[in-house]
C-alpha positions in Angstrom: -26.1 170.9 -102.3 -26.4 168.8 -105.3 -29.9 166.9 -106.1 -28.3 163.5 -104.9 -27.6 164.3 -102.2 -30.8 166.2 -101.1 -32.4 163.2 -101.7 -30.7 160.8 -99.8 -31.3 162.8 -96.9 -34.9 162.6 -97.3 -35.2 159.0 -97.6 -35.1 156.9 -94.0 -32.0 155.9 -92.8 -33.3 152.8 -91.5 -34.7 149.9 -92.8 -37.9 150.6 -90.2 -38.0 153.6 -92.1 -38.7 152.4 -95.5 -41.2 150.0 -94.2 -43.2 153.0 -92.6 -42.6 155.0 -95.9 -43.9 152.1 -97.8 -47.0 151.3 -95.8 -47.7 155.1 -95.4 -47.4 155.6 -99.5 -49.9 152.3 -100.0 -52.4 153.4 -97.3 -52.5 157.0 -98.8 -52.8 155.6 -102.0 -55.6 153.3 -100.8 -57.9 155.6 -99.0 -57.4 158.1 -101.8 -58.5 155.8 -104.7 -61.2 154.5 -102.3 -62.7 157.9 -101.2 -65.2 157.1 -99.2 -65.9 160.6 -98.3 -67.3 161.4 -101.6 -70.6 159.0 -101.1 -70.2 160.1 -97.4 -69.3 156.9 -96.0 -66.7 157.8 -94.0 -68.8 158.9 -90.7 -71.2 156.0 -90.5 -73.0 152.9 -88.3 -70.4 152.8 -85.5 -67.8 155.8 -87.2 -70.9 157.9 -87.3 -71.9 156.9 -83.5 -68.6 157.9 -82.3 -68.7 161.3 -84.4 -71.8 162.3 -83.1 -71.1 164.0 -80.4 -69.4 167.1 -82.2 -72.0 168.3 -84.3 -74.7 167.5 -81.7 -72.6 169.9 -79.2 -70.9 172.5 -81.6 -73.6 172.8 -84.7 -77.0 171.3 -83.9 -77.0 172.1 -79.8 -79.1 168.8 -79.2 -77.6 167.0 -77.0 -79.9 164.7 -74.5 -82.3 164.7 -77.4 -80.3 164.2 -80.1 -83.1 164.7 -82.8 -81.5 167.1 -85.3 -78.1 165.6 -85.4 -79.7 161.9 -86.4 -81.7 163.8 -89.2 -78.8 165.2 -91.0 -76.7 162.1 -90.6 -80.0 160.1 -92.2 -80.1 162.5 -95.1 -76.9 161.6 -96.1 -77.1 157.9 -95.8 -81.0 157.0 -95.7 -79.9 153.4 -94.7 -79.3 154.4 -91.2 -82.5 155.1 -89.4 -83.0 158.6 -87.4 -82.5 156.6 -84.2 -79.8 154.4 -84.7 -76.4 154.9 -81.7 -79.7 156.5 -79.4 -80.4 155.3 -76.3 -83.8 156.0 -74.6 -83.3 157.1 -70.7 -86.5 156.1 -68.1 -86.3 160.2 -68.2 -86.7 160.4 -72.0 -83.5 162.0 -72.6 -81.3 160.3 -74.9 -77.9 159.6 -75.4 -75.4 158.2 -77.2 -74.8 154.3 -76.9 -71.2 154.9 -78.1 -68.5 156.0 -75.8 -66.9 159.5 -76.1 -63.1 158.5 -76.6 -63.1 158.9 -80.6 -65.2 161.8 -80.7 -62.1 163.7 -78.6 -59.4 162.1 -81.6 -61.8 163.5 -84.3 -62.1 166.9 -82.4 -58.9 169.1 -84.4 -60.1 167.5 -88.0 -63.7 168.3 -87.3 -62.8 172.0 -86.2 -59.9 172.2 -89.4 -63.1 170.2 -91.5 -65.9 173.2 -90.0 -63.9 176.2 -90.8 -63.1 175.2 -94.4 -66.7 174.3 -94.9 -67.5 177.7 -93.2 -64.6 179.7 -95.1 -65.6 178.1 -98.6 -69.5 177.9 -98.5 -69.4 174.0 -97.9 -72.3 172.9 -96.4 -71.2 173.3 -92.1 -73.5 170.6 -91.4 -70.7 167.8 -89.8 -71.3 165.8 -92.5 -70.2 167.2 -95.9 -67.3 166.2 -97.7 -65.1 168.1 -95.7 -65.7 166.7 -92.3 -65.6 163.2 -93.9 -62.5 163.8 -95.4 -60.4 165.5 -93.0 -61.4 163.0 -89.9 -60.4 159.9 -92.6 -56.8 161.0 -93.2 -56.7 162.2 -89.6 -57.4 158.4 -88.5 -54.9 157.3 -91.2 -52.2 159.6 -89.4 -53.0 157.8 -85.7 -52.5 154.7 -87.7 -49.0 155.7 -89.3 -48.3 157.7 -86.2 -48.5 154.3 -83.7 -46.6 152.4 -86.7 -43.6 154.5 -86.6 -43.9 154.5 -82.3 -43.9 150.7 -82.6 -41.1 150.6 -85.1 -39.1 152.5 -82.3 -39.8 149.8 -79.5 -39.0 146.7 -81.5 -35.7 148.2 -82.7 -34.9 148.6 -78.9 -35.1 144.5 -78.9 -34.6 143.5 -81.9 -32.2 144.0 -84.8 -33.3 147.1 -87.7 -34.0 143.8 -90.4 -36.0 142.3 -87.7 -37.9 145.2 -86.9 -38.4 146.1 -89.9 -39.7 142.5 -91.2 -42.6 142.2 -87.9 -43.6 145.9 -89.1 -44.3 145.1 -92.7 -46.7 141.9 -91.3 -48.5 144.3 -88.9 -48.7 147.3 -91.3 -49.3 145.5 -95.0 -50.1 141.8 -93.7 -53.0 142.2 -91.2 -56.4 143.8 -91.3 -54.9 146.9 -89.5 -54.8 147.8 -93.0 -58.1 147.9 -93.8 -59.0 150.2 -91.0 -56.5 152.4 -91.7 -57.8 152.9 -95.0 -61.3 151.8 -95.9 -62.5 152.6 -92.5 -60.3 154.2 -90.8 -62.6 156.1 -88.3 -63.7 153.1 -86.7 -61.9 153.0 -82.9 -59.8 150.1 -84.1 -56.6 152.3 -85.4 -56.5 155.0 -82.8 -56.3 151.7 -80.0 -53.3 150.6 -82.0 -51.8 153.8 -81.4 -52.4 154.3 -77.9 -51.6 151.0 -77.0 -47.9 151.0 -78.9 -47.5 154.5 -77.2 -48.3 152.6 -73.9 -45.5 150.2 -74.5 -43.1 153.1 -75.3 -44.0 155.2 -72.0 -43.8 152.2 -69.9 -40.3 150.8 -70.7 -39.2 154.9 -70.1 -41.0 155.3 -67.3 -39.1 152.3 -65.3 -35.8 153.1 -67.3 -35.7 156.6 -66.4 -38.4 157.4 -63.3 -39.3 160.6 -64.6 -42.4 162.2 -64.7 -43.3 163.0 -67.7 -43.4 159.3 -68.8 -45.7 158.5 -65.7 -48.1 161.6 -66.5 -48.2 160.1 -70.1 -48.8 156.7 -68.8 -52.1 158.2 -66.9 -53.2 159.8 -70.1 -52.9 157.4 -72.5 -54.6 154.9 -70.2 -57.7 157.0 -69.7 -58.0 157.8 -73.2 -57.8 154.2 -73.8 -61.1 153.8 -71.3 -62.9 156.5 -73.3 -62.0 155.1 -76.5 -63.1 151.1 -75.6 -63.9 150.4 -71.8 -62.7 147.0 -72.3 -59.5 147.9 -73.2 -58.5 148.8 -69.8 -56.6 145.3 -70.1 -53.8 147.0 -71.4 -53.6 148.7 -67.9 -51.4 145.1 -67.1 -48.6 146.6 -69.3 -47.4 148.8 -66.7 -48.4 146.4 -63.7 -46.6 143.4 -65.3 -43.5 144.9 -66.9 -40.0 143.9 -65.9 -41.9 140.9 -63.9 -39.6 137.5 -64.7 -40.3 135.4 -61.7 -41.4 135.5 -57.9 -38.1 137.6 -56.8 -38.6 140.4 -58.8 -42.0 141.2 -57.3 -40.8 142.7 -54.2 -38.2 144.7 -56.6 -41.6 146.4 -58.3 -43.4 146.9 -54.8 -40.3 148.7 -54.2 -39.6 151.1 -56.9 -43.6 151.8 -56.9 -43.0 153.0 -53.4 -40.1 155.1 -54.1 -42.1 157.0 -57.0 -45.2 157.1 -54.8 -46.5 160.5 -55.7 -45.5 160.3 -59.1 -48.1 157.0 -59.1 -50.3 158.6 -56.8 -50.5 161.6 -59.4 -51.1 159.7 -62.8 -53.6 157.7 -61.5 -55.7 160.3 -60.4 -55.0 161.6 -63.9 -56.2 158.4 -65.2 -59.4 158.9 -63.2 -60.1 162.6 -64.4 -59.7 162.0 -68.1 -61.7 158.4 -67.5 -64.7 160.5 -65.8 -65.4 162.8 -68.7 -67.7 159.6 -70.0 -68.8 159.7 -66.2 -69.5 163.6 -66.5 -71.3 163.9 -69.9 -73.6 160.9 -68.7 -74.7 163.0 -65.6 -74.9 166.1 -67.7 -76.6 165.0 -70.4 -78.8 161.8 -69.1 -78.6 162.6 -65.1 -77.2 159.3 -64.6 -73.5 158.6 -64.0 -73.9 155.3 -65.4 -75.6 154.2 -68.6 -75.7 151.1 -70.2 -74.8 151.8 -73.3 -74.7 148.7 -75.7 -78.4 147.1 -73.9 -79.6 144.0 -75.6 -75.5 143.2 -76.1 -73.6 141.6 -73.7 -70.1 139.5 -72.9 -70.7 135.9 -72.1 -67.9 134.7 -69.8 -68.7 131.2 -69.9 -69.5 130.5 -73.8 -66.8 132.2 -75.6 -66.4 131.6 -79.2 -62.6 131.0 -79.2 -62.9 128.5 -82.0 -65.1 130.7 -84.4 -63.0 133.4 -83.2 -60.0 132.0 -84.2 -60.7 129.9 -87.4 -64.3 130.5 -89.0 -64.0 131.5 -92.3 -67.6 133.8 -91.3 -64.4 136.6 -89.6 -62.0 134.4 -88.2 -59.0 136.3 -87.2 -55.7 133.9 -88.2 -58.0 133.0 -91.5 -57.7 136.8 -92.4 -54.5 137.9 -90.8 -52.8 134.8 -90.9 -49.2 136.0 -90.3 -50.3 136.6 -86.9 -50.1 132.8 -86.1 -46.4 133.8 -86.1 -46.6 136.1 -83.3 -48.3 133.6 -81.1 -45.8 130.8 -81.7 -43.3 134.1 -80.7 -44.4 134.4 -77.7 -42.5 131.2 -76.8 -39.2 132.5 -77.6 -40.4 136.5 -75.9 -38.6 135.9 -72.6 -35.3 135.0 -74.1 -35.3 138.3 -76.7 -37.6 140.8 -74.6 -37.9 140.0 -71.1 -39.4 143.5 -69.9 -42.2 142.5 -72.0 -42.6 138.8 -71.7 -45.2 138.3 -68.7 -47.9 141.2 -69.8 -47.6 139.7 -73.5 -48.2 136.4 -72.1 -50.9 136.8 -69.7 -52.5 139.8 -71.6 -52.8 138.2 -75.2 -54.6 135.4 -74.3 -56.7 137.0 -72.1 -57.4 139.7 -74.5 -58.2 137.3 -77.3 -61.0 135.6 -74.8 -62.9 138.8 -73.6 -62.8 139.6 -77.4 -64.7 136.2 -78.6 -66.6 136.6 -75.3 -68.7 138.7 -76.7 -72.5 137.7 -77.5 -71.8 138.7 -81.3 -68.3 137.2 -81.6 -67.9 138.8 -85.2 -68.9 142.3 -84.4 -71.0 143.1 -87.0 -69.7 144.2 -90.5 -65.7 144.5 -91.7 -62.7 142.8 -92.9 -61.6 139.8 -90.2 -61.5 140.1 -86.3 -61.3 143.8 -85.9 -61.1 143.8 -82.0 -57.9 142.4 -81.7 -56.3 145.0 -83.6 -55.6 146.4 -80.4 -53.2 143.3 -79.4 -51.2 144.2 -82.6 -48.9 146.1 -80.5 -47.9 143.4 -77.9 -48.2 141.0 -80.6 -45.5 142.6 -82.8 -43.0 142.0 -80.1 -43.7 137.9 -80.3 -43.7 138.2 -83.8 -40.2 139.9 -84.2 -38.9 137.4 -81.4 -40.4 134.4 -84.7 -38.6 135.9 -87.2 -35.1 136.4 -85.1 -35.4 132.4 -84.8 -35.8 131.7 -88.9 -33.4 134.6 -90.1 -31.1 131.8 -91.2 -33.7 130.8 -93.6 -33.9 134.7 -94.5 -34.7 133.7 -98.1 -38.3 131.1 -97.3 -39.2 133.9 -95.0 -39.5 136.4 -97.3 -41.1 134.4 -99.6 -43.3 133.2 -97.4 -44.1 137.1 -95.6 -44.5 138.1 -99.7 -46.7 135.6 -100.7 -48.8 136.0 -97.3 -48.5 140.2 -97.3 -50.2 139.3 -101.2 -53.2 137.4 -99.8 -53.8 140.3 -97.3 -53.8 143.3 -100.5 -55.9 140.7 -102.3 -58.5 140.2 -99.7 -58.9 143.3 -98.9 -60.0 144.4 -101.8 -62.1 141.5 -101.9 -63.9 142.9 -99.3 -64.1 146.3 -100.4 -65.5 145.0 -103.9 -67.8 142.9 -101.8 -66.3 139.4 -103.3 -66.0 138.4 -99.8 -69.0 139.1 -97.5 -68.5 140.7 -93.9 -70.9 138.0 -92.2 -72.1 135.2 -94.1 -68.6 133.5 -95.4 -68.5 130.3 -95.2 -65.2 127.3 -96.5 -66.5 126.7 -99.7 -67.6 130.6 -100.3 -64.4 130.6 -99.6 -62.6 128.3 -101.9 -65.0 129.4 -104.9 -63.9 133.1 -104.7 -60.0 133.0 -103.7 -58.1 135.2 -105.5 -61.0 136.0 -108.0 -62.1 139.3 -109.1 -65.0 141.1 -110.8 
């Protein structure tokens, strides 16, 4: 075979393709030059709350006191106190005020990460440079893993150039890039996944009625749970798909009926992998329920949808603003993907106000409105439907998705440079630092 053509049969076929081979070259590139793991920054605050079950279970054998674990995380990072992610029981145990979900993602590149450490003399503490790391470039794989599943679904509605164009925004022009790179264990990129894998399983599962899509369906959703109780929202993609008016509700009653068991059977599925949260709290704490964030709460009737939305402090559409294209897509969804029309439109907005519900509508530190990262997938699907509609202007909207994708790159390194600060931004902050570097 001559070198040519060797080659050409290792690049994509598809214009999807490159995009994913693009975004996957620029986040490796990113989390390498970053490397995070070599100040061990990788596995802290939340990241580190997350992680902490491993090494408190398989190294330090502490968990329900979790003394020794908090110790070796504070010798690397002596900003975080020995108690930070503990919560005190009336029984004086104590347990973690993070749920479980991540730590079961991070579980193959913390076992790869302890027997190198162990095979080379590496520290085995959890939190050398090996654990760090591997469970980085493992979170970076979720991310690209979910971007190529999503590629997949929107080429099943859309065109390969149209596909490929909504990819590019969600992989290069949001802050899904950020935590796929700079902090890419945070829950925020592992979501994306499961929730774009949720999309794919559901449209198989009604096209095809077979099991294996259904099983996956009660899977995915319960890791989902783990991962961010909240999140269970996304539970309205398989409830809601196909719907397109009144008549075609008795049509879902009746195919849920004639797959009974199979429903019957994933969600008791669902329930088993959800109760592992459940089990470890009863374990550990001897309660089955824990409150787990206390002092922290959602506020129903006060949501922040403005600041949410448009405050230059983490405003979601002032940081990812390409995303404003995928909710002006959602108009045109019915038309282009009917399946998925009704769960984007009731689920997006909905999602968007439990998010800004929250007591602390910024969530803390990091690059724009990380929580609705998890939307991205549903999103996408309004956003492809967008660009369908300008395609005729092909040549502004690439100009426009360029200058945009830019901003994104720029600001995010803003924010790793600390140029842009994670919760005291403010307009003329703003305006006085755009585009500037140190």
């Amino acid at each position: 075979m001559r070198p040519l053509q060797f080659l050409q049969r290792l690049l994509p076929a598809t214009h999807i393709g490159y995009v994913w081979l693009c975004t996957a070259l620029i986040s490796l590139t990113i989390i390498c030059e970053a490397s995070r793991w070599k100040n061990y920054s990788v596995l802290v605050w939340d990241m580190g709350g997350y992680y902490m079950y491993l090494p408190s279970a398989f190294i330090n054998h502490d968990l329900g006191d979790g003394s020794y674990v908090t110790n070796v995380r504070y010798s690397y990072h002596k900003d975080e106190g020995p108690v930070y992610g503990l919560v005190e029981l009336d029984n004086g145990r104590k347990v973690f005020k993070y749920p479980i979900g991540m730590a079961l993602f991070y579980a193959p590149y913390f076992t790869a990460a302890h027997a190198y450490a162990l095979a080379t003399g590496e520290s085995a503490d959890g939190f050398s440079v090996s654990y760090q790391q591997f469970v980085a470039l493992g979170c970076l794989a979720y991310v690209l893993i979910g971007l190529w599943i999503l590629g997949l679904e929107l080429r099943q509605y859309f065109s390969d150039s149209t596909a490929a164009l909504a990819m590019l925004v969600v992989g290069l022009g949001t802050n899904l890039l950020y935590y796929a790179t700079f902090e890419t264990a945070m829950a925020h990129g592992t979501l994306f996944m499961l929730n774009a894998l949720l999309l794919r399983l559901t449209r198989q599962w009604y096209q095809s009625g077979r099991w294996k899509y259904i099983l996956g369906l009660g899977l995915t959703l319960g890791l989902i749970g783990l991962v961010r109780p909240s999140e269970l929202l996304m539970a309205g993609v398989p409830v809601l798909w196909g719907i397109s008016g009144w008549k075609s509700v008795p049509q879902r009653f009746l195919y849920w009926q004639k797959h009974l068991g199979q429903v019957v059977v994933a969600v008791l599925l669902f329930g088993a992998v959800s109760s592992i949260q459940l089990l470890f709290w009863k374990t550990v704490g001897d309660k089955w329920v824990i409150n787990f964030y206390p002092g922290e709460h959602f506020d129903f009737l006060h949501p922040h949808l403005v600041e949410g939305l448009f405050s230059f402090k983490k405003g979601w559409l002032i940081y990812s603003p390409l995303m404003a294209f995928a909710l002006l897509g959602l108009f045109f969804l019915r038309r282009d993907a009917p399946d998925v029309w009704l769960p984007a439109l009731i689920l997006i907005p909905l999602g968007v106000y439990i998010i800004f519900s929250w007591e602390q509508w910024w969530y803390g530190g990091g690059f724009g409105a990380r929580p609705v990262i998890g939307l991205y997938p549903l999103l996408s699907l309004g956003l492809a439907s967008f660009w369908q509609r300008i395609i005729r202007v092909k040549a502004a909207a690439l100009v426009l998705v360029s200058c945009l994708v830019l901003l994104n790159l720029v600001q995010i390194r803003q924010y790793s440079l600390g140029i842009l600060d994670c919760c005291d931004m403010t307009r003329e902050k703003y305006k006085q630092h755009f585009f500037e570097f140190r």
